[in-house]
ZAKE-366856 format. One record per residue (C-alpha): residue number from 1; residue in one letter; x, y, z. Coordinates in steps of 0.1 Angstrom, whole numbers. Layout:
REM residues N
{NUM, A, {X, Y, Z}}
...
REM end
This chain:
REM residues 288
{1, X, {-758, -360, -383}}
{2, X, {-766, -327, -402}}
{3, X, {-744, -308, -419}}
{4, X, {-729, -276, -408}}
{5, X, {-745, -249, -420}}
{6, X, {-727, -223, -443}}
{7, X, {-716, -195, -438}}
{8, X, {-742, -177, -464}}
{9, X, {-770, -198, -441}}
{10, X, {-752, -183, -407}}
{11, X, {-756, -151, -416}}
{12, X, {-792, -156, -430}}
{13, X, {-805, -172, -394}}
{14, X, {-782, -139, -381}}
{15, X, {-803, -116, -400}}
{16, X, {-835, -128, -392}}
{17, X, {-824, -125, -355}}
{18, X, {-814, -92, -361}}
{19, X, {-852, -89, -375}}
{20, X, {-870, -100, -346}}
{21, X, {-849, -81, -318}}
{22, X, {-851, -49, -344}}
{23, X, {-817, -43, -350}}
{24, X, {-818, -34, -389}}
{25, X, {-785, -21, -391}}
{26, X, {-769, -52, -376}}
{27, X, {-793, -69, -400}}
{28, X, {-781, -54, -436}}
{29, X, {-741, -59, -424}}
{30, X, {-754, -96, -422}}
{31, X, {-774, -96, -455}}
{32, X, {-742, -78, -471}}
{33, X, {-726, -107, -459}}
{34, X, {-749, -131, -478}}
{35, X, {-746, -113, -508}}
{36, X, {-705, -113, -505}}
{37, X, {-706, -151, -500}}
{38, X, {-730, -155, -530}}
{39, X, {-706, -138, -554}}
{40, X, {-722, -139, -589}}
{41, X, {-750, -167, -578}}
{42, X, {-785, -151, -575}}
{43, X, {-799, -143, -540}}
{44, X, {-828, -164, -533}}
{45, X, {-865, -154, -531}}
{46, X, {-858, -153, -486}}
{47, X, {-825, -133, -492}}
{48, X, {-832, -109, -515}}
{49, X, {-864, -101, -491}}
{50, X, {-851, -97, -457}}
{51, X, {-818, -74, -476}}
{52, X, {-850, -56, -486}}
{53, X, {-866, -53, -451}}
{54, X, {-831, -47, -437}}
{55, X, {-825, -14, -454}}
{56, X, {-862, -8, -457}}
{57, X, {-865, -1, -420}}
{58, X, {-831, 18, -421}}
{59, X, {-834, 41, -443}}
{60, X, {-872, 47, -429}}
{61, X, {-860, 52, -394}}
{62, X, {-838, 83, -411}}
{63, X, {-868, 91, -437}}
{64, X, {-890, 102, -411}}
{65, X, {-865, 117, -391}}
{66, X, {-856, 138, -419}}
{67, X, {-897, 147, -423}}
{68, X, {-903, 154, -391}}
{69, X, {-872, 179, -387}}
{70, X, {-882, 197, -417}}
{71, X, {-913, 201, -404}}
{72, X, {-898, 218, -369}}
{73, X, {-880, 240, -394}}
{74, X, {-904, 253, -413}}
{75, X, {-924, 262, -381}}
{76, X, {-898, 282, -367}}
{77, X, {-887, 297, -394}}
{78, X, {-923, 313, -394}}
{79, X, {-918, 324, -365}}
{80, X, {-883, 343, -369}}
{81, X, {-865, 321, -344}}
{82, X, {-836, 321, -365}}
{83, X, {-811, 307, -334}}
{84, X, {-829, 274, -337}}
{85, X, {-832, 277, -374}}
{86, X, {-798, 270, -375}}
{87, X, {-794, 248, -349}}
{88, X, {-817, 226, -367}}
{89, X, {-805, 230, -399}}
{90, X, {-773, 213, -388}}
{91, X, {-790, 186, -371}}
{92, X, {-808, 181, -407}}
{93, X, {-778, 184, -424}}
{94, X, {-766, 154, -402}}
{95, X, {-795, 128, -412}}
{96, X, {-793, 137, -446}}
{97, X, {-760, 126, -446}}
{98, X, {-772, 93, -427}}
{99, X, {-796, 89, -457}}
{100, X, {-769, 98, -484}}
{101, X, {-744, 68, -468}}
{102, X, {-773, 43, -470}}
{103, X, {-787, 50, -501}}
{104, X, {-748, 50, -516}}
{105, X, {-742, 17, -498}}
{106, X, {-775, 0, -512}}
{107, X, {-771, 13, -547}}
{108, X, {-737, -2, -550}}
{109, X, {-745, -32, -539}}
{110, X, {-773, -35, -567}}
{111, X, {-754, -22, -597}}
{112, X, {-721, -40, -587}}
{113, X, {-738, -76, -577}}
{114, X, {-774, -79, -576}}
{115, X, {-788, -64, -609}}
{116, X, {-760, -83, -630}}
{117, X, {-764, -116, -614}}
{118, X, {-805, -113, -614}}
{119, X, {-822, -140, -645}}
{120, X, {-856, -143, -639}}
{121, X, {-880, -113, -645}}
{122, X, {-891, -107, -614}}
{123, X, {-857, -105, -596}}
{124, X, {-847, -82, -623}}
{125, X, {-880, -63, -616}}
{126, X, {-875, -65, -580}}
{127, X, {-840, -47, -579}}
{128, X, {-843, -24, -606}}
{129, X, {-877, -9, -584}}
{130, X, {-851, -12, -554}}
{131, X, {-828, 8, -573}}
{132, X, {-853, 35, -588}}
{133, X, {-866, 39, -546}}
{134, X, {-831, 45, -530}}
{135, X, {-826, 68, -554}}
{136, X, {-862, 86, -552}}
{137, X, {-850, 87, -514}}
{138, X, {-821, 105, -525}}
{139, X, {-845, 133, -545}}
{140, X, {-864, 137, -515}}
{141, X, {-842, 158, -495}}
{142, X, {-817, 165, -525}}
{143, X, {-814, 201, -541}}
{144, X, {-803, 215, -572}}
{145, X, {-783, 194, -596}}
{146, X, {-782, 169, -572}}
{147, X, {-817, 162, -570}}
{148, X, {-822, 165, -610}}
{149, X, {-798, 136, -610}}
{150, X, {-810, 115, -589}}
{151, X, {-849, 124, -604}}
{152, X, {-835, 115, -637}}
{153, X, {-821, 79, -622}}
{154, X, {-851, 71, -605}}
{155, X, {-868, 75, -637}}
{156, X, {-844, 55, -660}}
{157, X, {-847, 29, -628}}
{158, X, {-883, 28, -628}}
{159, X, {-889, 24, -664}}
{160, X, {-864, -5, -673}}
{161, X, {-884, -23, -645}}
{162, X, {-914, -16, -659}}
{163, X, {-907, -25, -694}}
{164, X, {-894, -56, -680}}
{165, X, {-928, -64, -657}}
{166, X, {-951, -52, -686}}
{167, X, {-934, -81, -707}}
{168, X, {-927, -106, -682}}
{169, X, {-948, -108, -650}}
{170, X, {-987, -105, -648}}
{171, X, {-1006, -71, -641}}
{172, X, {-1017, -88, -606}}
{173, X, {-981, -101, -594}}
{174, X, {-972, -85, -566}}
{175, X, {-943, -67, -577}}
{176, X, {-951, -56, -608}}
{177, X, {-979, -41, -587}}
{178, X, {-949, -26, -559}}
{179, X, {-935, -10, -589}}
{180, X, {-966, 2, -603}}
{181, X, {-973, 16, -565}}
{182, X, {-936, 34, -561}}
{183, X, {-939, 46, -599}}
{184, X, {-968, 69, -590}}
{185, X, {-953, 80, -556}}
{186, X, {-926, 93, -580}}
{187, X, {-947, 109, -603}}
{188, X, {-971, 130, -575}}
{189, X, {-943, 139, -549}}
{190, X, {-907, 142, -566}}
{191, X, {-921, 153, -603}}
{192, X, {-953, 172, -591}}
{193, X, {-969, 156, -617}}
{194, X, {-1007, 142, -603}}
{195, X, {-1020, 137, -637}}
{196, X, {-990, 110, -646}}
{197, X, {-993, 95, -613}}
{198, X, {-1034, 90, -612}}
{199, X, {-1030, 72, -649}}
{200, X, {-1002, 50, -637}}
{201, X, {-1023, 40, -606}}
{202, X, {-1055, 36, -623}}
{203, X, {-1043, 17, -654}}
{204, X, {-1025, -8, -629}}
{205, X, {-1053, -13, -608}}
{206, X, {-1074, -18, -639}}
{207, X, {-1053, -42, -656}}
{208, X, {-1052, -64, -621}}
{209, X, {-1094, -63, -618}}
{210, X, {-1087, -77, -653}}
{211, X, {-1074, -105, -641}}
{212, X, {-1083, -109, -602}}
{213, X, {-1095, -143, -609}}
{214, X, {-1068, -157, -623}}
{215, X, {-1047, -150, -591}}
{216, X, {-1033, -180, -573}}
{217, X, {-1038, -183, -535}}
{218, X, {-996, -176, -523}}
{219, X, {-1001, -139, -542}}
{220, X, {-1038, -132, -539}}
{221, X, {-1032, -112, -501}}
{222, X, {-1004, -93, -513}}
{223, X, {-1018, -85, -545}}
{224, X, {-1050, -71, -533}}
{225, X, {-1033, -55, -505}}
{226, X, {-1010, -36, -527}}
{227, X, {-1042, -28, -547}}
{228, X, {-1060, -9, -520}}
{229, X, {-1028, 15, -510}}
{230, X, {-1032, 24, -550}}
{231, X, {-1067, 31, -542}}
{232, X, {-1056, 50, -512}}
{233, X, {-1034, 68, -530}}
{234, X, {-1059, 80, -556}}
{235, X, {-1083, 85, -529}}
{236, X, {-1061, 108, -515}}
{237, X, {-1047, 127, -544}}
{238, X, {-1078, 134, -562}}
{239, X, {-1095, 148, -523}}
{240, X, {-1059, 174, -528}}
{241, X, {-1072, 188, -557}}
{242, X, {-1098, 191, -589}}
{243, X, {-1107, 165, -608}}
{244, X, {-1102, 184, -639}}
{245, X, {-1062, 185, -629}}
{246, X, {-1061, 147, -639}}
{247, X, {-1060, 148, -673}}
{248, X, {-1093, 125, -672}}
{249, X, {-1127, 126, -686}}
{250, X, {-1151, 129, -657}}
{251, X, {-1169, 92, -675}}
{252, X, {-1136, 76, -672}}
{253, X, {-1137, 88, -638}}
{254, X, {-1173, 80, -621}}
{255, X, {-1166, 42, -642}}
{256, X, {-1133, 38, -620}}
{257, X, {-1146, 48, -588}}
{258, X, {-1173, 19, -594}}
{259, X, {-1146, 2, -600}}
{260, X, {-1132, 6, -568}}
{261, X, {-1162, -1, -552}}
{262, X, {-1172, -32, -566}}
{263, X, {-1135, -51, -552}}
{264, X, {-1138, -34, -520}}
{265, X, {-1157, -63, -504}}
{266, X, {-1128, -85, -512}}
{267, X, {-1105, -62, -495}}
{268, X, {-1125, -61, -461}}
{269, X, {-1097, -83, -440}}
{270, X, {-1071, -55, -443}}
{271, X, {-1078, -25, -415}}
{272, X, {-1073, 6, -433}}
{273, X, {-1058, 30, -409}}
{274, X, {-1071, 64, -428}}
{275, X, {-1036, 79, -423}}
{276, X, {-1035, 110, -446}}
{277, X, {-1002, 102, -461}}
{278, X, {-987, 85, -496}}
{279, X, {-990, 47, -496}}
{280, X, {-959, 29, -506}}
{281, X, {-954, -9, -512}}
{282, X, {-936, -24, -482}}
{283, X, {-909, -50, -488}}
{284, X, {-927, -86, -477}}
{285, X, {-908, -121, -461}}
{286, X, {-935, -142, -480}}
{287, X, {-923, -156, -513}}
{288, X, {-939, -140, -543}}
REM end
């Protein structure tokens, strides 16, 4: 006869129930549950991925609420109707405090359990990006001091994960590559900085053609997936403005582009779908 499962396996099954019938917030109450019931023990590879998917698809849900309100504002406040200025300015008001409360609730749970009980590189890696997004999130709709602060912690985030991947994971492991990915999402859109963010992109997309052949089968799709959104990316940024903006030599440039060109034919199997918008790396169920 089997054993019972545990409670920490209960909620697991729960939250990848919660998955398929797409309700996320049921789904992080569960995966707070797991990592209550783990206490100080280190989520494993699953876990830590579906608490990722969980508040990925929360907080998204809100994200592009948020974008697409903003958007209805702007377009009325060209027009002078300020009665529904207002009116929508409270409803913004109202998701941005739906995406304060998550962000708060994720970014405890990481400095309180998950970042101290994380050993191995890439968990390390993997929460300390999770940390440096939620708060990047937070800069997003943030003003003022508020959103200096939570620039500034993205940063600090971003960069003790990437001094840890630099020294510990591969330039082609899939999340040293997220984080590479999120880094330069940073750089273009919360610090207006395109120069910083084309460099990032490039030299991690460089360092992984570097070393495409070493890649083991279980990473290689993920790996080269996250590979061409960097290329989208820098596809996209550099078609927003002059080349001279990127700080590069126009050699280092025409060389990278062949670059490019020369790995798309082992990119073929994923269906770009030309969306004009910032690629960012997606939290996966496989096991990295």
């Amino acid at each position: 006869m089997a054993a019972a499962p545990s409670p920490r396996e209960e909620n697991v099954y729960m939250a990848k129930l919660a998955e398929q019938a797409e309700r996320y917030e049921e789904m992080v109450e569960f995966m707070e549950k797991v990592s209550a019931a783990a206490d100080n023990e280190e989520l494993t590879v699953e876990e830590r991925n579906l608490l990722s998917v969980a508040y990925k698809n929360v907080i998204g849900a809100r994200r592009a609420s948020w974008r697409i309100i903003s958007s209805i504002e702007q377009k009325e406040e060209s027009r002078g109707n300020e009665d529904h200025v207002s009116v929508i300015r409270d409803y913004r008001s109202k998701i941005e405090s739906e995406l304060s409360n998550i962000c708060d609730g994720i970014l405890k749970l990481l400095d309180s359990r998950l970042i101290p009980s994380a050993s191995s590189g890439d968990s390390k890696v993997f929460y300390l990006k999770m940390k440096g997004d939620y708060h990047r999130y937070l800069a997003e709709f943030k003003t003022g001091a508020e959103r200096k602060e939570a620039a500034e912690s993205t940063l600090s985030a971003y960069k003790a994960a990437q001094d840890i991947a630099n020294a510990e994971l591969p330039p082609t492991h899939p999340i040293r590559l997220g984080l590479a990915l999120n880094f330069s999402v940073f750089y273009y859109e919360i610090l207006n900085s395109p120069d910083r963010a084309c460099n990032l992109a490039k030299q991690a997309f460089d360092e992984a053609i570097a070393e495409l052949d070493t890649l083991g089968e279980e990473s290689y799709k993920d790996s080269t997936l996250i590979m061409q959104l960097l290329r989208d990316n820098l596809t996209l940024w550099t078609s927003d403005m002059q080349v001279l903006i990127l700080g590069c030599h126009s050699s280092s440039i025409t060389s990278f582009f062949i670059s490019l060109f020369c790995v798309v034919d082992l990119l073929l199997w994923f269906q770009d779908d030309g969306a004009d918008e910032i690629k960012e790396a997606a939290p996966k169920q496989d096991d990295q």
